[in-house]
N, CA, C and O atoms as a GROMACS GRO file, in nm:
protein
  220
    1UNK      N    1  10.512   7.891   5.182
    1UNK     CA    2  10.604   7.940   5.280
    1UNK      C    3  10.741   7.957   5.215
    1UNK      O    4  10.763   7.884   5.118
    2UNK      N    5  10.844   8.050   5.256
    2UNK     CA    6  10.948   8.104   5.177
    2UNK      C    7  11.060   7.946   5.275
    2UNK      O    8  11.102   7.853   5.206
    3UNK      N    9  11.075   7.948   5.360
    3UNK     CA   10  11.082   7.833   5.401
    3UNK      C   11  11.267   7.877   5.411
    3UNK      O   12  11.332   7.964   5.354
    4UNK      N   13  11.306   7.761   5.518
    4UNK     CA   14  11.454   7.748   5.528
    4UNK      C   15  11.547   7.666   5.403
    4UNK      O   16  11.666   7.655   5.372
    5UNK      N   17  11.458   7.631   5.368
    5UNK     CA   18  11.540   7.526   5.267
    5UNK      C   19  11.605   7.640   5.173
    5UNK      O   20  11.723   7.632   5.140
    6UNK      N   21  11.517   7.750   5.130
    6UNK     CA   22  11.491   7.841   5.035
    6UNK      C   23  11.611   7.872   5.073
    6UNK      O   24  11.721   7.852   5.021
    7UNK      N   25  11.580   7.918   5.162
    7UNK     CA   26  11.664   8.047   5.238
    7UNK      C   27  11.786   8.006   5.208
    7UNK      O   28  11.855   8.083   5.142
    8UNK      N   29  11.849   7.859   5.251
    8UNK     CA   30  11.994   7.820   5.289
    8UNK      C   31  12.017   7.814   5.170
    8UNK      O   32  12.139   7.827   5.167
    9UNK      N   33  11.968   7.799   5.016
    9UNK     CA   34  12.010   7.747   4.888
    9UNK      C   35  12.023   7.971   4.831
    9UNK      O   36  12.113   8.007   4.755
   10UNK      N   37  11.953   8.041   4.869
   10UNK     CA   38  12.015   8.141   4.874
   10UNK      C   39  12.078   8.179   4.885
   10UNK      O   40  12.128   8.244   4.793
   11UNK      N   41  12.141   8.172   5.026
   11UNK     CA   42  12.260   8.209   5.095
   11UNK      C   43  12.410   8.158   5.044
   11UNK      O   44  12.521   8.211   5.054
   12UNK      N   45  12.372   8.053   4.996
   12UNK     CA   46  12.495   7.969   4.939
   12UNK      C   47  12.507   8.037   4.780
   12UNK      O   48  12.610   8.065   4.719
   13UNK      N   49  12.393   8.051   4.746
   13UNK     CA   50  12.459   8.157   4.611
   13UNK      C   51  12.471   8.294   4.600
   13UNK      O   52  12.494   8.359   4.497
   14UNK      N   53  12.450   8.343   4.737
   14UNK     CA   54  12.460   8.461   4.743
   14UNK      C   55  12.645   8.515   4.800
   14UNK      O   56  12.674   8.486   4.916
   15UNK      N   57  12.730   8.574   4.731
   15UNK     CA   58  12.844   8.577   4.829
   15UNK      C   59  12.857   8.732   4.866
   15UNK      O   60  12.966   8.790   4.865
   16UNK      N   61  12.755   8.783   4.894
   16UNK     CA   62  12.753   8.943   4.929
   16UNK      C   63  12.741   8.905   5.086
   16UNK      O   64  12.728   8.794   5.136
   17UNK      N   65  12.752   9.047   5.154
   17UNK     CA   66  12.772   9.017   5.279
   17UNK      C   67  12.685   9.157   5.364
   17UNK      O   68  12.676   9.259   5.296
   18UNK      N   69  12.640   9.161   5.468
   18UNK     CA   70  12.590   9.310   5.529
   18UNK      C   71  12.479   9.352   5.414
   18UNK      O   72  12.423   9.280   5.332
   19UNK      N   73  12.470   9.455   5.431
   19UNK     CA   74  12.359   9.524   5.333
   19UNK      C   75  12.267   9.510   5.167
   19UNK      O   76  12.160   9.530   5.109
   20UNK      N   77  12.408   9.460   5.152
   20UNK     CA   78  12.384   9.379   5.031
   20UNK      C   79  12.342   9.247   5.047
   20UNK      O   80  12.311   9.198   4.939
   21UNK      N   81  12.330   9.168   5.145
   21UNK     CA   82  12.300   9.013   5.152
   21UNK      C   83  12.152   9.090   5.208
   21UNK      O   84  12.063   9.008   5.182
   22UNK      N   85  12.112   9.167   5.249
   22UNK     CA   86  11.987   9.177   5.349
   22UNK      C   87  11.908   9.244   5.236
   22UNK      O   88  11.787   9.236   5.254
   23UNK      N   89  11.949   9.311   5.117
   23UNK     CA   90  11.864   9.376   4.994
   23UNK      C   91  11.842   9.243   4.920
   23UNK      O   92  11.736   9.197   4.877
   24UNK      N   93  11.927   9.207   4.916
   24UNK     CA   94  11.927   9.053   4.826
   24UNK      C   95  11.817   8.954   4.885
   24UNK      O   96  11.737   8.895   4.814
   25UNK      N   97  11.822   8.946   4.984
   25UNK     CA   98  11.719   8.847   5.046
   25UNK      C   99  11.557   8.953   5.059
   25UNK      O  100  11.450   8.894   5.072
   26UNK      N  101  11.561   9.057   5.055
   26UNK     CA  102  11.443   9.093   5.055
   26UNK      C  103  11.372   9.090   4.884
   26UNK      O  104  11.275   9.040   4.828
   27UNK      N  105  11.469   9.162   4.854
   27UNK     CA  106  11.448   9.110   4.677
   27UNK      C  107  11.383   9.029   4.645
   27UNK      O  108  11.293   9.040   4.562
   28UNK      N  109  11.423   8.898   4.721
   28UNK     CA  110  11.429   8.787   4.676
   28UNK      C  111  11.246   8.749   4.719
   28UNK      O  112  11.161   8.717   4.636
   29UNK      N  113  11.229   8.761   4.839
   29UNK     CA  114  11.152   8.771   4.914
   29UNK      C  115  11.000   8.867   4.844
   29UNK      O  116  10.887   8.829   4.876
   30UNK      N  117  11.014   8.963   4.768
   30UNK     CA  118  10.930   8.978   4.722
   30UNK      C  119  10.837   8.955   4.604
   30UNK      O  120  10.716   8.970   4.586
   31UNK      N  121  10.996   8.887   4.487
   31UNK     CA  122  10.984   8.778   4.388
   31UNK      C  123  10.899   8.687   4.449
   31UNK      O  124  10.794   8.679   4.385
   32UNK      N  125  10.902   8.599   4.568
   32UNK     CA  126  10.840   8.492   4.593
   32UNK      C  127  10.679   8.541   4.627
   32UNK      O  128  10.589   8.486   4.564
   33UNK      N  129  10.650   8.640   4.723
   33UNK     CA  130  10.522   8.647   4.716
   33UNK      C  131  10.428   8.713   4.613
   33UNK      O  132  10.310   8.680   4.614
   34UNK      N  133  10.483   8.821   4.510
   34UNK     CA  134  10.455   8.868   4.383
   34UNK      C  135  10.368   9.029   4.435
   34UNK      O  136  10.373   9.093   4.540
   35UNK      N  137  10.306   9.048   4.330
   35UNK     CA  138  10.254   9.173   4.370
   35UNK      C  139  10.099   9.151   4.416
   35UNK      O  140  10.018   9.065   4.382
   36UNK      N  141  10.088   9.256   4.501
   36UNK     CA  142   9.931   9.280   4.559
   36UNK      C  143   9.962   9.178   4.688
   36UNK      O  144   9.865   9.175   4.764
   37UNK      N  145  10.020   9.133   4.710
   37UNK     CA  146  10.035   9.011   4.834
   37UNK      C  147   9.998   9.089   4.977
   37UNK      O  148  10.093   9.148   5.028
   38UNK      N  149   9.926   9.093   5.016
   38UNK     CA  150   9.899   9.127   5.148
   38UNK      C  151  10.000   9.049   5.309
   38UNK      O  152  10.005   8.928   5.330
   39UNK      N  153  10.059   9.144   5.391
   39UNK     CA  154  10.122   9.068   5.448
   39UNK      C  155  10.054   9.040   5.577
   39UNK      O  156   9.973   9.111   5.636
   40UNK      N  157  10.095   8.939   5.606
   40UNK     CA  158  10.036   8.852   5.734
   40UNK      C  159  10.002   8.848   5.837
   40UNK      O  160   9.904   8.846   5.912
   41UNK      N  161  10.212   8.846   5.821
   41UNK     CA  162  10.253   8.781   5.975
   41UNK      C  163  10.413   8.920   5.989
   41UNK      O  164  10.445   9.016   5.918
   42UNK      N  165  10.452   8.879   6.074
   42UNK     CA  166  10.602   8.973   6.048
   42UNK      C  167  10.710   8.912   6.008
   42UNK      O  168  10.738   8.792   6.020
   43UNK      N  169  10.785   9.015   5.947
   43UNK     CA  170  10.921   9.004   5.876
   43UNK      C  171  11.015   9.043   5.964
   43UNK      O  172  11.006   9.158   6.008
   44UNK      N  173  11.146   8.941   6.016
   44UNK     CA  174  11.216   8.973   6.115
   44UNK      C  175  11.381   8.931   6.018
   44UNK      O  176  11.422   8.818   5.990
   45UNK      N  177  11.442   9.053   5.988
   45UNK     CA  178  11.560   9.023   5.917
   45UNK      C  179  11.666   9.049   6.006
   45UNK      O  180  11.653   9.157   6.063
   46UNK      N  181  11.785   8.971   6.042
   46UNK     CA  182  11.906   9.010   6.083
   46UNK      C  183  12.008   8.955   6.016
   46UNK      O  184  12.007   8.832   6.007
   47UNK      N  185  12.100   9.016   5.964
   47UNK     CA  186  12.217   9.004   5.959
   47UNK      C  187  12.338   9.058   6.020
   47UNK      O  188  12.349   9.177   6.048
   48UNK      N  189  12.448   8.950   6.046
   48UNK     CA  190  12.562   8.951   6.114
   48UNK      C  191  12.695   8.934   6.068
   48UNK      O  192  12.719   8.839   5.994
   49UNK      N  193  12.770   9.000   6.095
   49UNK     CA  194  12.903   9.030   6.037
   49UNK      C  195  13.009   9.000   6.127
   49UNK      O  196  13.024   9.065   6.231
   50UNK      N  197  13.103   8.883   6.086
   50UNK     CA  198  13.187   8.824   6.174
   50UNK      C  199  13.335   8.891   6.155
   50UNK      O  200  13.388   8.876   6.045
   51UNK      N  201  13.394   8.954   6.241
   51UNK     CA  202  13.513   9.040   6.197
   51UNK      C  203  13.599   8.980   6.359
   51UNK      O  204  13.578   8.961   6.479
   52UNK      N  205  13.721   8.970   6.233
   52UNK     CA  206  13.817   8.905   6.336
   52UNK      C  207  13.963   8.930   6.384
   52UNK      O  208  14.059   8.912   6.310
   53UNK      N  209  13.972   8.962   6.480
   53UNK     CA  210  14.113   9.018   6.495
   53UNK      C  211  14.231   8.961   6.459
   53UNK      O  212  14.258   8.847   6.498
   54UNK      N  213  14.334   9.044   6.365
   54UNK     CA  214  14.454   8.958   6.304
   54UNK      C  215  14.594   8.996   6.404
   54UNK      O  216  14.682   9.050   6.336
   55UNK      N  217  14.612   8.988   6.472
   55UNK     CA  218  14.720   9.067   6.587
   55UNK      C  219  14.815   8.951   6.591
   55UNK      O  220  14.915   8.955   6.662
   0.00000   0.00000   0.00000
């Protein structure tokens, strides 16, 4: 399993953000299962972008 642990030790070395954090994690994601891997179950990606008003 690619698992949360994975995930959060990713995220922390990842400092891209939007599109680039969501290529990065799929990347990453296909490193882990390798080639010919048949898929399963579903893949549900979101990423969110926190933008903040400076007024």
């Amino acid at each position: 399993m690619f698992g949360s642990p994975r995930l959060r030790s990713l995220l922390s070395e990842s400092p891209e953000a939007g599109m680039g954090l969501s290529t990065t994690l799929v990347e990453e994601l296909e490193r882990f299962t390798g080639e010919g891997w048949d898929q399963e179950d579903d893949i549900t990606l979101l990423t969110l972008e926190c933008s903040r008003n400076r007024s």
